[in-house]
PDB file of N, CA, C and O in Angstrom:
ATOM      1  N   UNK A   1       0.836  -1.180   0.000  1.00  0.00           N
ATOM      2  CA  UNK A   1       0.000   0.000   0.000  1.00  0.00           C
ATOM      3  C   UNK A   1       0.887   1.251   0.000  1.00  0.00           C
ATOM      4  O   UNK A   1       1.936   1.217   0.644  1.00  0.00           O
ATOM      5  N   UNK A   2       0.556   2.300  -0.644  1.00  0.00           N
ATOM      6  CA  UNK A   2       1.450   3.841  -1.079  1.00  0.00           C
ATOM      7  C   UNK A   2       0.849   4.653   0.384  1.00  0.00           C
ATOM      8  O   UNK A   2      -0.340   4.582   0.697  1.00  0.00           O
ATOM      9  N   UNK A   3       1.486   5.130   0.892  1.00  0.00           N
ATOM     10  CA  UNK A   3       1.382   6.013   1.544  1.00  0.00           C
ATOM     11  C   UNK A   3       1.882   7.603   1.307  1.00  0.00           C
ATOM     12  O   UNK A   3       2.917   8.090   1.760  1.00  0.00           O
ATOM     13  N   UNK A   4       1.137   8.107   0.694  1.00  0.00           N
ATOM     14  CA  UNK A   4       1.680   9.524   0.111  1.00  0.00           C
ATOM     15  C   UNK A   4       2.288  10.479   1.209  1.00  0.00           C
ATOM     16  O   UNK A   4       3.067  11.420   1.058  1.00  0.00           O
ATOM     17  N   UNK A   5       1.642   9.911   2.501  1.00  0.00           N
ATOM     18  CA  UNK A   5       2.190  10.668   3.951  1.00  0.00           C
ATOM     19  C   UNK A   5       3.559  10.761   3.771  1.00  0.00           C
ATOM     20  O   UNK A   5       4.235  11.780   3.636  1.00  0.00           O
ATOM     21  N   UNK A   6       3.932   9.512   3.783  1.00  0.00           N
ATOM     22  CA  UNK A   6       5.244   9.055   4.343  1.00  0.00           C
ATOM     23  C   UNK A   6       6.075   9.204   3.055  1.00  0.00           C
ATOM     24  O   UNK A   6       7.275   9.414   3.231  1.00  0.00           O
ATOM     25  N   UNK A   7       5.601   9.123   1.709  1.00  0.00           N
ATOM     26  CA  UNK A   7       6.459   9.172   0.695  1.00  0.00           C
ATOM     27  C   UNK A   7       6.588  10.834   0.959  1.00  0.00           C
ATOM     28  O   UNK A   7       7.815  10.876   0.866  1.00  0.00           O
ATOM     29  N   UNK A   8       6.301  11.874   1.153  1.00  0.00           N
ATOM     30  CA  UNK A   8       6.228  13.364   1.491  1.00  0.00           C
ATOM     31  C   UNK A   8       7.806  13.387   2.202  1.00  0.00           C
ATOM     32  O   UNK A   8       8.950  13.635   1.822  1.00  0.00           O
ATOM     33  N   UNK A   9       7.132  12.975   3.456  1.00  0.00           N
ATOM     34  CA  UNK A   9       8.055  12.722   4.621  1.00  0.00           C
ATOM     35  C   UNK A   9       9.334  12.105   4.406  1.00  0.00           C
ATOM     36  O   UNK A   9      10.201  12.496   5.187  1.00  0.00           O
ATOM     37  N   UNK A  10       9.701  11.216   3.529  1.00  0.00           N
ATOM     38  CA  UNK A  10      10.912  11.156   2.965  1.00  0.00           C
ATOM     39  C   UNK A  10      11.781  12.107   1.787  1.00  0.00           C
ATOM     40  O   UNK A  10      13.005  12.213   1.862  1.00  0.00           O
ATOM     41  N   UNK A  11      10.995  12.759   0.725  1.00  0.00           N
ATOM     42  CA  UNK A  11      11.151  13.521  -0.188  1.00  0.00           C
ATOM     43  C   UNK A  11      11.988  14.685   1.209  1.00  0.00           C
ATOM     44  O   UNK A  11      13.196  14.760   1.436  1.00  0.00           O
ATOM     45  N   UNK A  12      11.096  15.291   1.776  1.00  0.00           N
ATOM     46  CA  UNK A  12      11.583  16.068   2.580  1.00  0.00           C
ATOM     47  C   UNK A  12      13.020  16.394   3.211  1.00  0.00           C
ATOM     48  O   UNK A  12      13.778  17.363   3.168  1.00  0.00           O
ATOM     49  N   UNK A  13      13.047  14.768   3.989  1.00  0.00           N
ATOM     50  CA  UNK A  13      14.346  14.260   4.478  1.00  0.00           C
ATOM     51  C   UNK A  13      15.587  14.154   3.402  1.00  0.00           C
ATOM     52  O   UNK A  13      16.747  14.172   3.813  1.00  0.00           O
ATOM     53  N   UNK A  14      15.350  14.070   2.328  1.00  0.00           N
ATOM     54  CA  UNK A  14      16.311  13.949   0.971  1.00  0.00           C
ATOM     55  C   UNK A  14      16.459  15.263   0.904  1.00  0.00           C
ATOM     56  O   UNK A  14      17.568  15.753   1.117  1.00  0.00           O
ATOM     57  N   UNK A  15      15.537  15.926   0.646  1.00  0.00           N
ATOM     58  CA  UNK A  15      15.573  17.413   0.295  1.00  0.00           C
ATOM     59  C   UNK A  15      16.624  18.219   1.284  1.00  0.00           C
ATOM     60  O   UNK A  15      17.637  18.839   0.958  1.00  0.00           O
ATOM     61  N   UNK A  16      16.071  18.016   2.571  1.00  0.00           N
ATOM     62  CA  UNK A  16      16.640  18.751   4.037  1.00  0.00           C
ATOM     63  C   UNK A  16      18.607  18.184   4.207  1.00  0.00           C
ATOM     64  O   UNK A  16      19.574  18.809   4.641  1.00  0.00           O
ATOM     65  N   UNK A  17      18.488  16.816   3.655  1.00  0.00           N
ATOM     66  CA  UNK A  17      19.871  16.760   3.955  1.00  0.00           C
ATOM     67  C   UNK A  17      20.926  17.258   2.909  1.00  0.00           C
ATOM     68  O   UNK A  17      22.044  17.738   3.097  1.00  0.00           O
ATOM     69  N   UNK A  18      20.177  16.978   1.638  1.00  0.00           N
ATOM     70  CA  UNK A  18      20.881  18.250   0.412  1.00  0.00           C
ATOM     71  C   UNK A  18      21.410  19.947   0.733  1.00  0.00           C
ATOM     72  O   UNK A  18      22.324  20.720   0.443  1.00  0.00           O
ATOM     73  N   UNK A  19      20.569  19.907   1.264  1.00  0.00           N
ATOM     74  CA  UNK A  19      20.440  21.593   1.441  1.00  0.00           C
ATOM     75  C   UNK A  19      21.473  21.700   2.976  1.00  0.00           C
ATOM     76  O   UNK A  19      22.264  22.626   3.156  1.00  0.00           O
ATOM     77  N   UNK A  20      21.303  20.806   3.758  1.00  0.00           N
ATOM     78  CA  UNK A  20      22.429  20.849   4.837  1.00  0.00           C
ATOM     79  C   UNK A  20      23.687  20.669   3.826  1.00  0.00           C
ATOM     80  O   UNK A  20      24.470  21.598   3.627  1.00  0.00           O
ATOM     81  N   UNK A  21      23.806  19.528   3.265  1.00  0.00           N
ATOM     82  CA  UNK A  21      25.386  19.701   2.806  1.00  0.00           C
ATOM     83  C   UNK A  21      26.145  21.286   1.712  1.00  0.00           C
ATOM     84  O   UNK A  21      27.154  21.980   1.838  1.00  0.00           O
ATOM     85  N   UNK A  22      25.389  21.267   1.060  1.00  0.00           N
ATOM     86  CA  UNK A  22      25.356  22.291  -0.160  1.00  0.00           C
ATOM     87  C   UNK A  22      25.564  23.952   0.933  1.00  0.00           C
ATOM     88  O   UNK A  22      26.513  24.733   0.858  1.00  0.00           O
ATOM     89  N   UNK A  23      24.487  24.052   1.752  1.00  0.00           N
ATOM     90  CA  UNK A  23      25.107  25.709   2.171  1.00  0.00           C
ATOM     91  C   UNK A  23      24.805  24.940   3.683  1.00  0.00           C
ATOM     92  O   UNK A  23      23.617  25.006   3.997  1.00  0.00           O
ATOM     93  N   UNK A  24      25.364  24.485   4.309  1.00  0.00           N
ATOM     94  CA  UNK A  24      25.961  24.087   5.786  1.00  0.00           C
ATOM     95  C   UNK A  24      24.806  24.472   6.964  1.00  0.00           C
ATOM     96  O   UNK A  24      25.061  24.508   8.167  1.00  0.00           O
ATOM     97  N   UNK A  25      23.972  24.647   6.587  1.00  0.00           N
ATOM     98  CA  UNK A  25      22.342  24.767   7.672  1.00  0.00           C
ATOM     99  C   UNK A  25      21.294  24.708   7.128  1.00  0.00           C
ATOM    100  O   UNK A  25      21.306  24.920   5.916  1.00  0.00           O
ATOM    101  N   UNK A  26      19.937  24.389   7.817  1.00  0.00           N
ATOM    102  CA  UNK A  26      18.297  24.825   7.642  1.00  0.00           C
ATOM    103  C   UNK A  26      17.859  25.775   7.195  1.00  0.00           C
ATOM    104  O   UNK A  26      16.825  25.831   6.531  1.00  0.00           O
ATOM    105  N   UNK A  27      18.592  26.702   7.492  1.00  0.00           N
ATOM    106  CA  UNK A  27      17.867  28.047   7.026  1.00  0.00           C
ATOM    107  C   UNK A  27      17.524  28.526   6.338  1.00  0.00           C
ATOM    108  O   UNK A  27      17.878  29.667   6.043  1.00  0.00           O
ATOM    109  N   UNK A  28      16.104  27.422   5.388  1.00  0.00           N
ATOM    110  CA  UNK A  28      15.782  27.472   4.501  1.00  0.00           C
ATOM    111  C   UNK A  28      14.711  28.710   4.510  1.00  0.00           C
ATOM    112  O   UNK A  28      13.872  28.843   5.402  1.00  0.00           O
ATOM    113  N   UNK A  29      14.865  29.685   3.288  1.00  0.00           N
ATOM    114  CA  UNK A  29      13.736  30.265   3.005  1.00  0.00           C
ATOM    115  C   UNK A  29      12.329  29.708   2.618  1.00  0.00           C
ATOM    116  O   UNK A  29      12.215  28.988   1.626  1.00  0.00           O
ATOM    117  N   UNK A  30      11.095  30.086   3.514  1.00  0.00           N
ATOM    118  CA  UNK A  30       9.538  29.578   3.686  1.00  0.00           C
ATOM    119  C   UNK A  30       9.520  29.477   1.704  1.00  0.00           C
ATOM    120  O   UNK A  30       9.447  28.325   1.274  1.00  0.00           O
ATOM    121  N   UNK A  31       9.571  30.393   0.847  1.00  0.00           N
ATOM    122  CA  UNK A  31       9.817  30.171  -0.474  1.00  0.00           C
ATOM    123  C   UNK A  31      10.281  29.249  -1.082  1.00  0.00           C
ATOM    124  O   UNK A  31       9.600  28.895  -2.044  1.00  0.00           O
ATOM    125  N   UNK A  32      11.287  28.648  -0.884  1.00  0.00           N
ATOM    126  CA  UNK A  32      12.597  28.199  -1.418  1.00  0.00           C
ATOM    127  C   UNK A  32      11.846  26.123  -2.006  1.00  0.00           C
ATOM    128  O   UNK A  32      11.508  25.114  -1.388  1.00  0.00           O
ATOM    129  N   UNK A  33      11.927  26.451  -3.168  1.00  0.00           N
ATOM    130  CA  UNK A  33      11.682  24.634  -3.549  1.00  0.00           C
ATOM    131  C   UNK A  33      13.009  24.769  -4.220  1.00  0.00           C
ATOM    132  O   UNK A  33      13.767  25.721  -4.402  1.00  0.00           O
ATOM    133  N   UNK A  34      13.049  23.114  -4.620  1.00  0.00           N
ATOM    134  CA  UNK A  34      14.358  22.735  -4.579  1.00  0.00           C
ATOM    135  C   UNK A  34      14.657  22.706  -6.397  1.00  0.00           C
ATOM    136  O   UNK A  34      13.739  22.536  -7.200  1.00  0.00           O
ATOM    137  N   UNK A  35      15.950  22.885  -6.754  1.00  0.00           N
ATOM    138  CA  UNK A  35      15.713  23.428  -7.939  1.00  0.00           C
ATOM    139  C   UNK A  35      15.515  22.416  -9.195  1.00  0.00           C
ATOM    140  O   UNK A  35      15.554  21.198  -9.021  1.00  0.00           O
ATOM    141  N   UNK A  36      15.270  23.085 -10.661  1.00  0.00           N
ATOM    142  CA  UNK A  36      14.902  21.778 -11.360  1.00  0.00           C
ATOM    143  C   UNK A  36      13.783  21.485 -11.797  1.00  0.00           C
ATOM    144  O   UNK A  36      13.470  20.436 -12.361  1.00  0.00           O
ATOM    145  N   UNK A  37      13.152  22.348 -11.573  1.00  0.00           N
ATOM    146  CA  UNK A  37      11.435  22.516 -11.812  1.00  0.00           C
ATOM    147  C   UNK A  37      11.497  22.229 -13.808  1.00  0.00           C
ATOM    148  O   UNK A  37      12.134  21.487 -14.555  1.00  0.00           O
ATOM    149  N   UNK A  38      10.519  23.224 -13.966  1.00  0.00           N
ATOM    150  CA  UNK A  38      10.263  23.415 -15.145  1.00  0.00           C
ATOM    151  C   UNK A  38      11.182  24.443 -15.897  1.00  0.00           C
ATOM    152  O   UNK A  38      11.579  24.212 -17.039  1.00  0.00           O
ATOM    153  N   UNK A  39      11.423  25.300 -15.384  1.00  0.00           N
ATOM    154  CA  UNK A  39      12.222  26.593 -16.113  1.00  0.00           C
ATOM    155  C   UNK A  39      13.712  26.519 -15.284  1.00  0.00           C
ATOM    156  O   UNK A  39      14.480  27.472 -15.147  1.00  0.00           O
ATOM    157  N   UNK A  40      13.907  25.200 -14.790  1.00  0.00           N
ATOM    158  CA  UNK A  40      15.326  25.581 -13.667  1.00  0.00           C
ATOM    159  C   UNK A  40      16.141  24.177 -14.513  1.00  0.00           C
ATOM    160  O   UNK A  40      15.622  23.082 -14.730  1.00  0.00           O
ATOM    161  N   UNK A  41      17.366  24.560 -14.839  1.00  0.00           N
ATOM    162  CA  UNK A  41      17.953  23.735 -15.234  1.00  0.00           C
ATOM    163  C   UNK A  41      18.523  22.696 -13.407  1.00  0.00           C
ATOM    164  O   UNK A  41      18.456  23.013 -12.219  1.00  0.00           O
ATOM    165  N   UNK A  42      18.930  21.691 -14.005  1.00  0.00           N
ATOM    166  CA  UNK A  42      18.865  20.679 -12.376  1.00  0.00           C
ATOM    167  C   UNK A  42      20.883  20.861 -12.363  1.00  0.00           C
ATOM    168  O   UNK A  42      21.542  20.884 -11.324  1.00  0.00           O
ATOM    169  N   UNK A  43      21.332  20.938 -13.444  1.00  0.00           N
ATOM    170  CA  UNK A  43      22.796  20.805 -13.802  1.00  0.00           C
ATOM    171  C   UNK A  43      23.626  20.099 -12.788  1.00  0.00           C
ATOM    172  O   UNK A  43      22.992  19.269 -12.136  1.00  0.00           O
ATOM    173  N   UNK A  44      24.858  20.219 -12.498  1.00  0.00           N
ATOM    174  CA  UNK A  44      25.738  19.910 -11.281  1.00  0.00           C
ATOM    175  C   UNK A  44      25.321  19.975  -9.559  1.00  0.00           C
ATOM    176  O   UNK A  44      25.931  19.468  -8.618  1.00  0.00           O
ATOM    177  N   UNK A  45      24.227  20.684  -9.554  1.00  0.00           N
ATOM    178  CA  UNK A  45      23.948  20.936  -8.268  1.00  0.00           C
ATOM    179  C   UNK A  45      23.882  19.889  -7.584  1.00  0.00           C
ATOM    180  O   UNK A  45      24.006  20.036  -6.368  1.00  0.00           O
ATOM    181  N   UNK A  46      23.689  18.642  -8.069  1.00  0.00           N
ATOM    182  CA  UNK A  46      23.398  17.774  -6.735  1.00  0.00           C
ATOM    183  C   UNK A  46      22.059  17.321  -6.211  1.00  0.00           C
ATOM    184  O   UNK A  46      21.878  16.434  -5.377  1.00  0.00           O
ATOM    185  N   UNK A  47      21.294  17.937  -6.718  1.00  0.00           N
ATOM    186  CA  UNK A  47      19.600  17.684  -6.731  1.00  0.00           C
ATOM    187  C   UNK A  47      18.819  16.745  -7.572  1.00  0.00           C
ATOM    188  O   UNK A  47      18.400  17.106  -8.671  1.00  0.00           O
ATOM    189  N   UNK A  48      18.528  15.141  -6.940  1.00  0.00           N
ATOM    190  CA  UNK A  48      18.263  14.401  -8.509  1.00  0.00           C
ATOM    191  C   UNK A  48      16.882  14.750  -8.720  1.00  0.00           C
ATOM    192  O   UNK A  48      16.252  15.367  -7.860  1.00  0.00           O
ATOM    193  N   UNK A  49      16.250  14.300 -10.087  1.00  0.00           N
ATOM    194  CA  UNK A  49      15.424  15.074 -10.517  1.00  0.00           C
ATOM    195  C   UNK A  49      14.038  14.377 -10.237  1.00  0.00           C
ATOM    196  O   UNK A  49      13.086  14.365 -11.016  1.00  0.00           O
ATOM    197  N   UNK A  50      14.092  13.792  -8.973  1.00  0.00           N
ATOM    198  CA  UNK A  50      12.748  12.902  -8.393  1.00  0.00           C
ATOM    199  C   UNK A  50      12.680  14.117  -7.475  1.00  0.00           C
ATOM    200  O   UNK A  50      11.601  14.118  -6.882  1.00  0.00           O
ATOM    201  N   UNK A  51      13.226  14.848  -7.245  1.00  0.00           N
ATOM    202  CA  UNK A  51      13.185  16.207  -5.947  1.00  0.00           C
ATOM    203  C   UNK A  51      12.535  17.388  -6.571  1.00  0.00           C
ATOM    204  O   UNK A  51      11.721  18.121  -6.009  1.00  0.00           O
ATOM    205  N   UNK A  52      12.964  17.499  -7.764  1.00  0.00           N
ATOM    206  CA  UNK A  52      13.121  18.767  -8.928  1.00  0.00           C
ATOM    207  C   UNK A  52      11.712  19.483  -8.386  1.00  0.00           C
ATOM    208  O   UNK A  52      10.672  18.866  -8.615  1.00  0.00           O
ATOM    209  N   UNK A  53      11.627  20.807  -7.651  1.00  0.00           N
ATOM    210  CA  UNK A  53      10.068  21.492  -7.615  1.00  0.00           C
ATOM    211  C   UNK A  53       9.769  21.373  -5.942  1.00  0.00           C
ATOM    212  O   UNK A  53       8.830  22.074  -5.566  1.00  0.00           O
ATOM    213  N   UNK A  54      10.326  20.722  -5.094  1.00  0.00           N
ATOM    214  CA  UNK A  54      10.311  20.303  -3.757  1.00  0.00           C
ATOM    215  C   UNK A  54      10.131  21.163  -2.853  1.00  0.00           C
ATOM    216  O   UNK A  54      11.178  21.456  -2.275  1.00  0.00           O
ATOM    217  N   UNK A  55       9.106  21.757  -2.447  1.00  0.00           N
ATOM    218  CA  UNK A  55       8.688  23.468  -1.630  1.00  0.00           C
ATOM    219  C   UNK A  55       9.597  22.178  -0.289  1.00  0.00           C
ATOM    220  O   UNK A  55       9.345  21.047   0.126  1.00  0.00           O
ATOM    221  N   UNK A  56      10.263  22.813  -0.142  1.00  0.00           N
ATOM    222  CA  UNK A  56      11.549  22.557   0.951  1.00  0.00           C
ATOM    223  C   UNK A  56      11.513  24.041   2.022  1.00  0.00           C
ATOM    224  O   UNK A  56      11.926  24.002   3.181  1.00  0.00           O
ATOM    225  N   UNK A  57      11.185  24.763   1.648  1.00  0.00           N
ATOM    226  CA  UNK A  57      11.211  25.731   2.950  1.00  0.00           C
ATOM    227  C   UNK A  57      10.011  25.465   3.654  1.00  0.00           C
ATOM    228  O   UNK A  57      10.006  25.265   4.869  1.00  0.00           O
ATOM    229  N   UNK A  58       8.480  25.450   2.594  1.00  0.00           N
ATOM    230  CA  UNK A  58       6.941  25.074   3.527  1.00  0.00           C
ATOM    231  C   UNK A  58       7.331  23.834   4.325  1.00  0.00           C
ATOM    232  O   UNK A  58       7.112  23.765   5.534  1.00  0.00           O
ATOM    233  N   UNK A  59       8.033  22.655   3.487  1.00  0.00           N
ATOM    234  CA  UNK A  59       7.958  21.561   4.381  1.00  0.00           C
ATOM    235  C   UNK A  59       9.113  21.631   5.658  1.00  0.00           C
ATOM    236  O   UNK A  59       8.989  20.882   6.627  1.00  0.00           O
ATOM    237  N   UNK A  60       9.890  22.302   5.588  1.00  0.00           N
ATOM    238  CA  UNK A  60      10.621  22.675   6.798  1.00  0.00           C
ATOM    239  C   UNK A  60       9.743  23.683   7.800  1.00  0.00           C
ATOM    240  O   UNK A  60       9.949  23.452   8.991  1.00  0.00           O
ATOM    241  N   UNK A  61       9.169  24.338   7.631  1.00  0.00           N
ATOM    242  CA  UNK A  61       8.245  25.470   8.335  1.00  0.00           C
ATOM    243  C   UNK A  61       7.241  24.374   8.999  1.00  0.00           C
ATOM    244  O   UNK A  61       7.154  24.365  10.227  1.00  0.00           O
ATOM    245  N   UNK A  62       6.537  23.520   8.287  1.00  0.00           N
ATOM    246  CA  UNK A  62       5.977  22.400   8.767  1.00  0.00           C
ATOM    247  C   UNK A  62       6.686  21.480   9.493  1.00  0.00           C
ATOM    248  O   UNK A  62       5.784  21.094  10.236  1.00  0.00           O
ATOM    249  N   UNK A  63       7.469  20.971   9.751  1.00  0.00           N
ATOM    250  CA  UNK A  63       8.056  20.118  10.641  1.00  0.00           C
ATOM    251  C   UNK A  63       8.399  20.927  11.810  1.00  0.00           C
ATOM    252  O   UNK A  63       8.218  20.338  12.875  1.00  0.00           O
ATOM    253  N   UNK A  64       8.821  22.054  11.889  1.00  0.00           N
ATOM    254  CA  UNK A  64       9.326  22.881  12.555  1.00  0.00           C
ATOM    255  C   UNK A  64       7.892  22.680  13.581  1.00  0.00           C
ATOM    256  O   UNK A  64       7.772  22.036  14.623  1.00  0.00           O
ATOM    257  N   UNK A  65       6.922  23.485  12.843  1.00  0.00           N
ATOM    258  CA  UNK A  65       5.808  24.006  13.478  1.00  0.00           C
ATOM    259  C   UNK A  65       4.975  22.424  14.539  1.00  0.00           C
ATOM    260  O   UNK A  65       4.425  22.414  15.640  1.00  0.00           O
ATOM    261  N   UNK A  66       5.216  21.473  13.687  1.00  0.00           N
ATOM    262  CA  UNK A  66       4.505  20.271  14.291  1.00  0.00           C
ATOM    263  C   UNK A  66       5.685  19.309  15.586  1.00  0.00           C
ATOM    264  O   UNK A  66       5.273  18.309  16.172  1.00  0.00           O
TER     265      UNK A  66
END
């Protein structure tokens, strides 16, 4: 059975530990998805493209908050 909860909840954790290595803290902007979208090239950054679009600051603001 898919649990979209928990598949979230991992995307997140992928997302959150990228962004720790790349600029060295959380302090993600409430804005900030992860890059790679539609108009964002994904290039060298380090972001694979199952992440590409990842509102990474809401879901940090959310964990935070809960």
């Amino acid at each position: 059975m898919v649990n979209p909860e928990h598949e979230h909840w991992r995307r997140g954790i992928e997302a959150a530990s990228i962004y720790v290595r790349e600029h060295g803290d959380l302090k993600v902007p409430f804005t900030y998805r992860v890059p790679g979208g539609q108009d964002q090239a994904v290039g060298g950054e380090g972001w694979p493209a199952s992440l590409a679009g990842f509102p990474l600051g809401q879901w940090i603001a959310d964990a935070r908050r809960f």
